[in-house]
Each structure stands twice: as structure tokens, then as C-alpha cells.
N, C-alpha and C positions, 0 to 999 in steps of 0.2 A: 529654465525648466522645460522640458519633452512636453508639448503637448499632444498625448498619444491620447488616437480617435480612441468612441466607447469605452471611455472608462468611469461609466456612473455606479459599474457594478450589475452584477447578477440578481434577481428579486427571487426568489420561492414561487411568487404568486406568479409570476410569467410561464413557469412549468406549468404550475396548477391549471391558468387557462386554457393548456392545450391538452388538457387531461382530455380523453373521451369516456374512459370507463377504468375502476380500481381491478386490481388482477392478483392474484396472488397464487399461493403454491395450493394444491388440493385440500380441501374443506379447511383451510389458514384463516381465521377470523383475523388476521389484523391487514392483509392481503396491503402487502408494504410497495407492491409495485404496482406500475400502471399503463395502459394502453393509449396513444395519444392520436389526437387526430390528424386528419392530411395537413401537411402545412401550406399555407396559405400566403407565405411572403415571398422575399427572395430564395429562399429552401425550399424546393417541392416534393419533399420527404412526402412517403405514402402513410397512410392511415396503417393505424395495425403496427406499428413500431412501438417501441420500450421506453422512456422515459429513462432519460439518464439519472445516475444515481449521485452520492453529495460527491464520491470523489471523482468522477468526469463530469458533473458541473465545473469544480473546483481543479481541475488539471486541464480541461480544455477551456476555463474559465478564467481564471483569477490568475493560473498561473501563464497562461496566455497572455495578461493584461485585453482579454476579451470580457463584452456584455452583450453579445449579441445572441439569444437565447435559443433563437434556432440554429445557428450556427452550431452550436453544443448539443442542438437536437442530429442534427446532419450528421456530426462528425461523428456521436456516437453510432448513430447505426450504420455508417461506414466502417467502423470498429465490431462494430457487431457480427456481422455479416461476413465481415472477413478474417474473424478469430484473433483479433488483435485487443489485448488489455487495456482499457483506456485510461488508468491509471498509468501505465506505461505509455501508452499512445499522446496523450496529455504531453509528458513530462519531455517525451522524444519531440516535440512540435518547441518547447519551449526552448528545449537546449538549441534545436535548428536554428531557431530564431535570436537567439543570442549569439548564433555564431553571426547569423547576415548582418545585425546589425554591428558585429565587431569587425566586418569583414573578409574573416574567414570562409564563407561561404559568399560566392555573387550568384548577380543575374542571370550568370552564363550556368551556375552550378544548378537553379531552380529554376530553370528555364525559365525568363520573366516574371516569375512568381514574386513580387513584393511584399517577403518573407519580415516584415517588424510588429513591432509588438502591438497589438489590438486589431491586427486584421485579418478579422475574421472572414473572409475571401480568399486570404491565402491560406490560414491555417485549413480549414475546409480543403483546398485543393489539395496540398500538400499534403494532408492524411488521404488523401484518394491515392496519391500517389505511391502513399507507404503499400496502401489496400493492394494496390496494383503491382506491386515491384518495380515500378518506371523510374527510369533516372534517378536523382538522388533521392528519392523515395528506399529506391532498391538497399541502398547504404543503411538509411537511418531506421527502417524498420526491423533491421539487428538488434536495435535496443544503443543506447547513449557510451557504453562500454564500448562496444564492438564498433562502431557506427565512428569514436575518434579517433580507435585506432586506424583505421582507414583513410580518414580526414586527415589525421596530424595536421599539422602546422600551429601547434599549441590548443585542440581544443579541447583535449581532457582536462583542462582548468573548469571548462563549462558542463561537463559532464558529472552530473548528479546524481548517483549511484553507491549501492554499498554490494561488494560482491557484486555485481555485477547487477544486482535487478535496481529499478527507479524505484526512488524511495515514496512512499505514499502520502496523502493530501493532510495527515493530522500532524501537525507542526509537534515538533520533539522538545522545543523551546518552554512548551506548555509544561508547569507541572501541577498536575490535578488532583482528585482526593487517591484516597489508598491506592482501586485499581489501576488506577492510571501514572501510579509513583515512580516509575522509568521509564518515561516513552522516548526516552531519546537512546538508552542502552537496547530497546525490544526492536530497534531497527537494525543494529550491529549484531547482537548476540544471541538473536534466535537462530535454530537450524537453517532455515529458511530468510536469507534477510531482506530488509526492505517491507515486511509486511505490518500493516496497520491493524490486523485484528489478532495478530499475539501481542502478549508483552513478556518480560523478563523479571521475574522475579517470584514471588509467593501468589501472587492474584492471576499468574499465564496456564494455571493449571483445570481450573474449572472454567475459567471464561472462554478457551479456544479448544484444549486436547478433550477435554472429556466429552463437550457439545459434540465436537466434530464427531467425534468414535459412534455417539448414539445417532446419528442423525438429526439431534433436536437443535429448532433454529435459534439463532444469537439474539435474536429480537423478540420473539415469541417465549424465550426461556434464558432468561438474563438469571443469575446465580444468586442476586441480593435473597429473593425467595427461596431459601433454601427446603424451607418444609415440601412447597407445592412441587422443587425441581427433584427431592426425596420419592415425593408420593406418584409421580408423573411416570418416573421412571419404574417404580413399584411396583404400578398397575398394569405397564404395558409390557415386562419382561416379566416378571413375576418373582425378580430376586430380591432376596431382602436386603439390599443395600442400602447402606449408612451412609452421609454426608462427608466423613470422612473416606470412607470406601472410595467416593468417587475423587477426591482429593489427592489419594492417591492411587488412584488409575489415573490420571491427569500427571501428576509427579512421574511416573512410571512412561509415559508415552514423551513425555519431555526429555527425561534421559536417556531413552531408547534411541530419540532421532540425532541429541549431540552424540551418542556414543557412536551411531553411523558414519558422523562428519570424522569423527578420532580416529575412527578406524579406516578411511578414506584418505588421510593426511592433512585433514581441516580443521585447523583452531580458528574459533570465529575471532579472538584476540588480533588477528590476520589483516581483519576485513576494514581496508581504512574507510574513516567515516571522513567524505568533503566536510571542510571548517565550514561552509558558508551555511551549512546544513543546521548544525548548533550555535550558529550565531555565532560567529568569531571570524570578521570582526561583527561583535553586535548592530542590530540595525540601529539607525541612527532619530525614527520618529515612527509612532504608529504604537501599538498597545505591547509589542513586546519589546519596545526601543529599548535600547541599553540588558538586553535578556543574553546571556548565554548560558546553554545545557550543559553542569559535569558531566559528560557523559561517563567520565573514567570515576568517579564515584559510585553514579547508578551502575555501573556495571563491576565495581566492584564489590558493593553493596549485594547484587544480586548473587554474584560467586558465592557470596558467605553465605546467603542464604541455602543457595542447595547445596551446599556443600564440596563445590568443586574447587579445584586447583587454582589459586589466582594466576599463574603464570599457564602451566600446560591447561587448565581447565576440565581436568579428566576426574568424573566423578569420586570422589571417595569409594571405597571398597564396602566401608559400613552401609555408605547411604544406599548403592545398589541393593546387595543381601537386603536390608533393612524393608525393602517397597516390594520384594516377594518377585518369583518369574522369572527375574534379570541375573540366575548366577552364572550361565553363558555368558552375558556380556561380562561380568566381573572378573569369569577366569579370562575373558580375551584383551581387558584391558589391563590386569591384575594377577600377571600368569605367577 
């Protein structure tokens, strides 16, 4: 067995301690982020920085096999500052890293950087590098897609990606209650893929399109309360809108964005999903041992649901006319 440095794990409370003060959006009573202090160890990150959030704890973290807490302070605001996703930033550090240790990538390629798993000194520099566009920084901060095809020598095997963006830090393996009953198809068969705050199916339409559309935040206006997210909206546009109104305004913005991808030449059916992503082969110990995601059920499952095409995926005729606004798109898909 690999005995790879820091790997006791990431703690909550080691963020906490570098908290300096809660921060949030304008008069936001739940102010979900936070301002941290100078750091103080080997990272001498400046005060007044952001606090990483669970999926760049969790991609420059876990999926690093890192626990070095300010390292993931570092690295985010290295990402910060230089407009880089670190949900993607994370996931591109990982992949690097499994190429050096497969050998695909050497010493010569990161310039002395001893690119393996838990070290958090190289992963830090190496995302400076990305920051930077320096040497193979310049490569991988294309993104994991882009970044093998330029590498080849077989490293799209290690490249984690659906359509082309890195897939995000909530394992699709999981299958949770209602909302969360496809997360391994909401990574394939949403317009936009790879994203962790859609899903695919009947619960993608109030949890992301409608929030998004009004401005109100996912944390602060989570949908279980329906009366309060009713009366919320009520008070501040002054429309009489219904719970289903908003249901299907949601419906309505979902369809609108695949019927974009249809008319562009994109069927998400397209977009292969890497097997290691849904567990196949399953891992072999740890809480999802022996787990793997249908994804070709949940995603068939969800077809039926909105009623589109199993194969082309192209809305029904009905269900467009049916959600009101959309008969443009229906005569352009439906001539």
C-alpha cells in the first residue's frame, strides 16, 4: 500500500479557525461566506481573502488526496484572482497528477515540481502555474478535455470530463431522496453538463431555472417551503403567481435551453460519461464499495418524464404548446 503524505483528511473546523469575520450578499441573514485571516504557516496568503467553499475544499482537497488546509486556502485564491473555476481547477490538478504518477507527464514536463498525490507544495505551485500560463500550466489550464488532447500519449483515459467541462465534487454514485433521484443523469443530460446544482428530471425545475430567473439564492430559498417561496415572490413582484406557475416557468426554461443545444446540432445522448465516474468498475472498499449509477435508466427515466424523444431527445410538440411562449420553438423543431 502507497503510503501517501497528509492523508488524515480535511476537518470543517480547521476552515472555521481561520475564519475572521461572516460575510455575506447585501442584508442576507444567513451570510453563508466568509473572510479569513492572514495566514500564518507555510501559505502567507493575505487577510481579506474568501474561504473556500465545500466543492474546492473537496477538488483541491480529497480529490488531490490533500489535507493540508491552507494549501486549499492558497490555492483557492490563486483561482480566484485569476478567474479560474476551482471546481475545475481542483479536478485539472488531479488529472495532472495522475498523469505524473503514471508517467506520462515528468520532471522535465513540471519542471521539478513533484506532481503526486498529497502534495500539497506542488499542487499550490502548479495551480500558480495554471494562474500564470507558464510551462505546462499553459496546457492544463484549458481544462482536462483540451489539455489531453495536446498531451496524448494515452491520457484521455485520465481525463474526467463530460462534454468537455469537469465533472463536480457530488458523487453521482449517491442516490438520495426525491430531489436528488438522478444525479448521475443531471451530470450528462443537462444543457450545460458537468454541473452540480441542476438535476435532470421533475425536481431541476424549481431547484435551479426558476431560483436562477428571480435572483433568489439556493440557500436562502430552498423550494421544500413552498407557501414562503409563493408569498416571497408575491410580495416583491407583486404577481399573483402560483406554485405551479413557477413549476412551469422552470419546465419552460429547461426546454428552451435543450431546444438551443437541438438546434445547434447537440444531443446531450452524445456526451460520453468516463465509466470510472459511475463506478464501473465499482470501487472496491469505503461506503460506496461495490456502488454503481444506472445512469442509462436515470436518464431514461427522466426522458419520460418531460416528455422527450428517448433516442433524438426533441421535445414533444404537445409538451412545448402545453407550458405556453414556446410555439416558436415548436414550429422550429416541429416544422
Amino acid at each position: 500500500m502507497v503510503d501517501y503524505p497528509n492523508r488524515a483528511g480535511v476537518h470543517p473546523d480547521a476552515f472555521a479557525a481561520r475564519v475572521d469575520k461572516g460575510h455575506g450578499c447585501w442584508h442576507c441573514p444567513i451570510r453563508c461566506k466568509s473572510i479569513m485571516k492572514a495566514g500564518e504557516g507555510e501559505y502567507q496568503y493575505a487577510a481579506g481573502i474568501h474561504r473556500p467553499e465545500y466543492e474546492t475544499a473537496t477538488s483541491f482537497g480529497a480529490l488531490c488526496l490533500n489535507s493540508s488546509t491552507d494549501a486549499i486556502i492558497a490555492a483557492n485564491d490563486i483561482c480566484n484572482r485569476a478567474g479560474i473555476d476551482t471546481i475545475s481547477g481542483g479536478s485539472i490538478i488531479a488529472f495532472a497528477i495522475e498523469l505524473y504518477e503514471n508517467g506520462i507527464l515528468t520532471n522535465k514536463d513540471t519542471e521539478g515540481i513533484d506532481l503526486r498525490w498529497g502534495n500539497h507544495q506542488a499542487m499550490v505551485a502548479m495551480t500558480r502555474k495554471m494562474a500564470n500560463r507558464e510551462g505546462i500550466g499553459d496546457v492544463l489550464v484549458n481544462g482536462v478535455k483540451r489539455a489531453s488532447e495536446i498531451i496524448g500519449k494515452g491520457s484521455g483515459q485520465f481525463a474526467m470530463h463530460i462534454g468537455g467541462q469537469e465533472v463536480a465534487m457530488h458523487d453521482p454514485k449517491v442516490l438520495g431522496n426525491g430531489r436528488l433521484s438522478s444525479p448521475a443523469a443531471r451530470y450528462k443530460m443537462d444543457a450545460t453538463p458537468g454541473r452540480h446544482t441542476t438535476l435532470f428530471g421533475p425536481h431541476s425545475f424549481i431547484d435551479t431555472h426558476f431560483l436562477n430567473v428571480t435572483g433568489l439564492c439556493h440557500f436562502g430559498m430552498w423550494p421544500e417551503n413552498q407557501e414562503l417561496m409563493v408569498g416571497v415572490f408575491k410580495a416583491v413582484t407583486g404577481w399573483d403567481y402560483s406554485w405551479k406557475d413557477m413549476q412551469k416557468t422552470g419546465e419552460r426554461i429547461v426546454n428552451m435551453r435543450h431546444a438551443f443545444n437541438l438546434r445547434e446540432g447537440i444531443n446531450e445522448l452524445d456526451w460520453a460519461v468516463p465509466p470510472r465516474i459511475t463506478g464501473n468498475p465499482p470501487q472496491a472498499a469505503g461506503p460506496l464499495a461495490g456502488v454503481t449509477a444506472d445512469i442509462d435508466a436515470q436518464v431514461y427515466w427522466g426522458l419520460g418524464y418531460l416528455d422527450w424523444d428517448r433516442f433524438t431527445t426533441k421535445p414533444s410538440k404537445t409538451k412545448l404548446l402545453s407550458l405556453g411562449g414556446m410555439e416558436d420553438v415548436a414550429k422550429d423543431l416541429w416544422p
